[in-house]
ROVEXTI-624701 format. One record per residue (C-alpha): residue number from 1; chain; z, x, y negated. Coordinates in steps of 0.05 Angstrom, whole numbers, plus 5000, padded with zeros to 4 digits. Each point is the difference from the previous one (the first is absolute). Example, Ala and Ser with C-alpha at 12.3 -4.5 7.8 and 13.67 -1.06 7.14 Angstrom:
// ROVEXTI-624701
<kolke><i>1</i><ch>A</ch><z>5156</z><x>5246</x><y>5090</y></kolke>
<kolke><i>2</i><ch>A</ch><z>4987</z><x>5027</x><y>4931</y></kolke>
***
This chain:
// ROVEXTI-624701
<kolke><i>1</i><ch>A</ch><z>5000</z><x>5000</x><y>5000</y></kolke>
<kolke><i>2</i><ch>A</ch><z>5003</z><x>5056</x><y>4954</y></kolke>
<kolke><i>3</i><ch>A</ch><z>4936</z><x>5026</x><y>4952</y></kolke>
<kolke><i>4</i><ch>A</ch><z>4970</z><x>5060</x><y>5029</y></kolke>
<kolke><i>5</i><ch>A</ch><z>4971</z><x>5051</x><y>4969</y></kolke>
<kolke><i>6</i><ch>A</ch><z>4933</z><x>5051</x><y>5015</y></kolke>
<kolke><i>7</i><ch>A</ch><z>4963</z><x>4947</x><y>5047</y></kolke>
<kolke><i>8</i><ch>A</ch><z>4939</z><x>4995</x><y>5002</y></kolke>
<kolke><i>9</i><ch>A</ch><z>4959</z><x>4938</x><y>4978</y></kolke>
<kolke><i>10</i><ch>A</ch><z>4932</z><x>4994</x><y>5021</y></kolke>
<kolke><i>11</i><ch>A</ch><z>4953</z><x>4941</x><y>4974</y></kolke>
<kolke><i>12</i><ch>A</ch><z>4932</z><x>4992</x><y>5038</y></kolke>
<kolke><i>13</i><ch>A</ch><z>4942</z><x>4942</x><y>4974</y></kolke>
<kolke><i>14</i><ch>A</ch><z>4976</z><x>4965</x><y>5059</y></kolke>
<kolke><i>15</i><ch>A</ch><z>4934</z><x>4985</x><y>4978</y></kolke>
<kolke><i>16</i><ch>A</ch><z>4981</z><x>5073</x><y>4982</y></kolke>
<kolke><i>17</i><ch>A</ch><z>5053</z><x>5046</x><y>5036</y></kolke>
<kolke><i>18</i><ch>A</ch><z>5022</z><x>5028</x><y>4934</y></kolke>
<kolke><i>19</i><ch>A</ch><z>5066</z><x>5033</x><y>5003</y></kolke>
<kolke><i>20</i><ch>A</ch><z>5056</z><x>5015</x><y>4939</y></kolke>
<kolke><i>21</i><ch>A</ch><z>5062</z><x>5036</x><y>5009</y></kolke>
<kolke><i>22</i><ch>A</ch><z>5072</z><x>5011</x><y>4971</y></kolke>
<kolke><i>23</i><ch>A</ch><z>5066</z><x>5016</x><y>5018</y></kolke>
<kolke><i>24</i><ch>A</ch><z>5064</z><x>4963</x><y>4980</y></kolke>
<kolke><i>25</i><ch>A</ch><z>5050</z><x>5022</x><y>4947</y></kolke>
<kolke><i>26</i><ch>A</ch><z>5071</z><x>5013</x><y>5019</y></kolke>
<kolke><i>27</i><ch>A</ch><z>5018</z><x>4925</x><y>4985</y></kolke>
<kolke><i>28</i><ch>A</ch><z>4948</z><x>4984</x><y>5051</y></kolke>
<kolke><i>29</i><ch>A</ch><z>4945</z><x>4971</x><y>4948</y></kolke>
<kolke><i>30</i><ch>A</ch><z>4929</z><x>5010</x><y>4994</y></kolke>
<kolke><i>31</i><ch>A</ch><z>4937</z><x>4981</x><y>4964</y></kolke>
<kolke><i>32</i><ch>A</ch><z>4928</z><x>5001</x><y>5027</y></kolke>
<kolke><i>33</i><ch>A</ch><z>4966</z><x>4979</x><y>4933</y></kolke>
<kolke><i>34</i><ch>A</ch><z>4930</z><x>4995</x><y>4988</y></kolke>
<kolke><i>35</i><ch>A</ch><z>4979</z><x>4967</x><y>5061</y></kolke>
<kolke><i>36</i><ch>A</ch><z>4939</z><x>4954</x><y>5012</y></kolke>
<kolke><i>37</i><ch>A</ch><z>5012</z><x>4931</x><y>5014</y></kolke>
<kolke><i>38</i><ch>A</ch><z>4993</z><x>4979</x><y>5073</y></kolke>
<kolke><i>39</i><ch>A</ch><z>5047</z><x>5007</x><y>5068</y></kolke>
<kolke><i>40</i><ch>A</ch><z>5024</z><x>5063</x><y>5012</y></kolke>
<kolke><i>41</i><ch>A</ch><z>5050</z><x>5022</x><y>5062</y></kolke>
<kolke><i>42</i><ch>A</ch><z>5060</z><x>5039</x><y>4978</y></kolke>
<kolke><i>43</i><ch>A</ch><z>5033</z><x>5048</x><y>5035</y></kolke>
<kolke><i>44</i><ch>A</ch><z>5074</z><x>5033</x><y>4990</y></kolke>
<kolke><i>45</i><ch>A</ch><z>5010</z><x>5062</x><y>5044</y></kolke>
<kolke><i>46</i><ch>A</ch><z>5066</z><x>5045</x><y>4993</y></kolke>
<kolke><i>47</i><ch>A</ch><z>5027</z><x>5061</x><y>5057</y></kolke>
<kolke><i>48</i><ch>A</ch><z>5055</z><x>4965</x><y>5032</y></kolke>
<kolke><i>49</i><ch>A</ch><z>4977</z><x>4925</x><y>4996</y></kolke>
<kolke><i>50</i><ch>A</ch><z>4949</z><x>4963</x><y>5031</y></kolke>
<kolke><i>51</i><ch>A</ch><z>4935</z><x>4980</x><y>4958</y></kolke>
<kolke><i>52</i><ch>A</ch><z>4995</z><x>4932</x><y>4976</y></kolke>
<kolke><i>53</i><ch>A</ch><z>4935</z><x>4971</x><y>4969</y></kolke>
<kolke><i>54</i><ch>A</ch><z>4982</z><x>4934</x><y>4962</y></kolke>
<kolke><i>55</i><ch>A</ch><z>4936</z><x>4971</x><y>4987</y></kolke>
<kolke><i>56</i><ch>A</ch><z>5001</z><x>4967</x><y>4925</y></kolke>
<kolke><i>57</i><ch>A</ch><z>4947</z><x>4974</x><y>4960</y></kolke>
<kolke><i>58</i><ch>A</ch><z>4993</z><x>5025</x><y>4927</y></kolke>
<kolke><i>59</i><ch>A</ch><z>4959</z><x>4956</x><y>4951</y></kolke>
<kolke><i>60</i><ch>A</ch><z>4976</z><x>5029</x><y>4928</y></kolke>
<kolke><i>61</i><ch>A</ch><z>5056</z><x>5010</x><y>4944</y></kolke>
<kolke><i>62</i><ch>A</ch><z>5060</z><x>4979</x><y>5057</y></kolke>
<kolke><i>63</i><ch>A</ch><z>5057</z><x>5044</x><y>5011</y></kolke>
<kolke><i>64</i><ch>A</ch><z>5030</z><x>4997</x><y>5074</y></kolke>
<kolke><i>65</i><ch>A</ch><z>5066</z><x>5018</x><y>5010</y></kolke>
<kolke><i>66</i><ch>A</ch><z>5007</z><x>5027</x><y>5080</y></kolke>
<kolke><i>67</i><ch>A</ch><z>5068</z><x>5015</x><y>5023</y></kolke>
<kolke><i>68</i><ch>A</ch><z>5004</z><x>5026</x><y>5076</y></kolke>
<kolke><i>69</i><ch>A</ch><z>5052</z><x>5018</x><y>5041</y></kolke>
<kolke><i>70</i><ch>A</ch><z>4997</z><x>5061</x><y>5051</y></kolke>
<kolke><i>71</i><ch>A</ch><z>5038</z><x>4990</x><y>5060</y></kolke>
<kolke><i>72</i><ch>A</ch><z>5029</z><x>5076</x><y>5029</y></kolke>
<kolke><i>73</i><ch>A</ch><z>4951</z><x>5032</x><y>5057</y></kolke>
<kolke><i>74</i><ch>A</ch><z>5040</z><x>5042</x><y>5054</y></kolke>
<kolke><i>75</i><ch>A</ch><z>4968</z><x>5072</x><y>4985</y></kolke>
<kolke><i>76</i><ch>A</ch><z>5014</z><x>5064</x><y>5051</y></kolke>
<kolke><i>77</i><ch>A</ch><z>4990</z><x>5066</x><y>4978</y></kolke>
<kolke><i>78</i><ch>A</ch><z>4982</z><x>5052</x><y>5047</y></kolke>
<kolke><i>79</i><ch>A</ch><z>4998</z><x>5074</x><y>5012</y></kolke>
<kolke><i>80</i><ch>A</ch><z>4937</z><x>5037</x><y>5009</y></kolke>
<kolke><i>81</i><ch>A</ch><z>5010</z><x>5067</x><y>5020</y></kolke>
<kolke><i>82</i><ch>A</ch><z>4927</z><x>5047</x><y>4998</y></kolke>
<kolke><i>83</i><ch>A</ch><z>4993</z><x>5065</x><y>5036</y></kolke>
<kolke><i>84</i><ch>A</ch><z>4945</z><x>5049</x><y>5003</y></kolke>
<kolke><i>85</i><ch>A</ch><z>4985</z><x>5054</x><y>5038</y></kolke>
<kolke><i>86</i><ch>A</ch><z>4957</z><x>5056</x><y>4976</y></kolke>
<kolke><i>87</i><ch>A</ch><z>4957</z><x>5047</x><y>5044</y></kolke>
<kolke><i>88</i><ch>A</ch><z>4995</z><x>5075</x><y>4992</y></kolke>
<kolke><i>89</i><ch>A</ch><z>4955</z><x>5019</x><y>4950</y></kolke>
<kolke><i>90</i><ch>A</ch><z>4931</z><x>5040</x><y>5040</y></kolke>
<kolke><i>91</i><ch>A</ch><z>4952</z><x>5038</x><y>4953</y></kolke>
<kolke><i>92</i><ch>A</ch><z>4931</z><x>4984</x><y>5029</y></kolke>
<kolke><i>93</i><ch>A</ch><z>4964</z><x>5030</x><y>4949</y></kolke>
<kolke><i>94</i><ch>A</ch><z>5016</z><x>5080</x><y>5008</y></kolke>
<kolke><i>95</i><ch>A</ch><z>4972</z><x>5039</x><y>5040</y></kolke>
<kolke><i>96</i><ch>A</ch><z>5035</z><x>5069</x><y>5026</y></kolke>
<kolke><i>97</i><ch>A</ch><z>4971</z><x>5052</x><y>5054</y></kolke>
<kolke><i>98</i><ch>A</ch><z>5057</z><x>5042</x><y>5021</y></kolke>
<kolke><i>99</i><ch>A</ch><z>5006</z><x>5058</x><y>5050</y></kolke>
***
């Protein structure tokens, strides 16, 4: 229930596939302005939570307000340990005649 802050809010236009972008201030708000009227499908996405999106429909000159709520996603962390082994360095390039 409380405002998060550095989501990420993605708008897309149906119609055209268009995307805009933002992420939320610390008291959770946002502002996508400058869109073109139509539907569009937004999506919230923050580490931690699951992604929610809502399809809304945007006519010319309107303001929509969008509030969503994020419900917590279980996350696990894991260890990934790399290892490399080298082989021994062969010149093939010299030649030597020896006696």
């Amino acid at each position: 229930g409380a405002p998060l802050g550095d989501a990420q809010i993605a708008a897309r236009h149906v119609e055209t596939n268009a995307q805009r972008g933002t992420t939320t201030a610390a008291s959770g708000a946002y502002n996508l302005g400058g869109l073109r009227p139509g539907a569009y499908e937004v999506t919230v996405r923050r580490i931690g939570f699951s992604p929610v999106t809502r399809r809304v429909q945007v006519g010319v000159g309107q303001t929509v307000d969008l509030s969503l709520t994020l419900a917590e996603a279980a996350t696990q962390l894991t260890t990934v340990q790399v290892t490399a082994s080298v082989a021994p360095v062969v010149e093939t390039r010299a030649t030597e005649v020896a006696t």
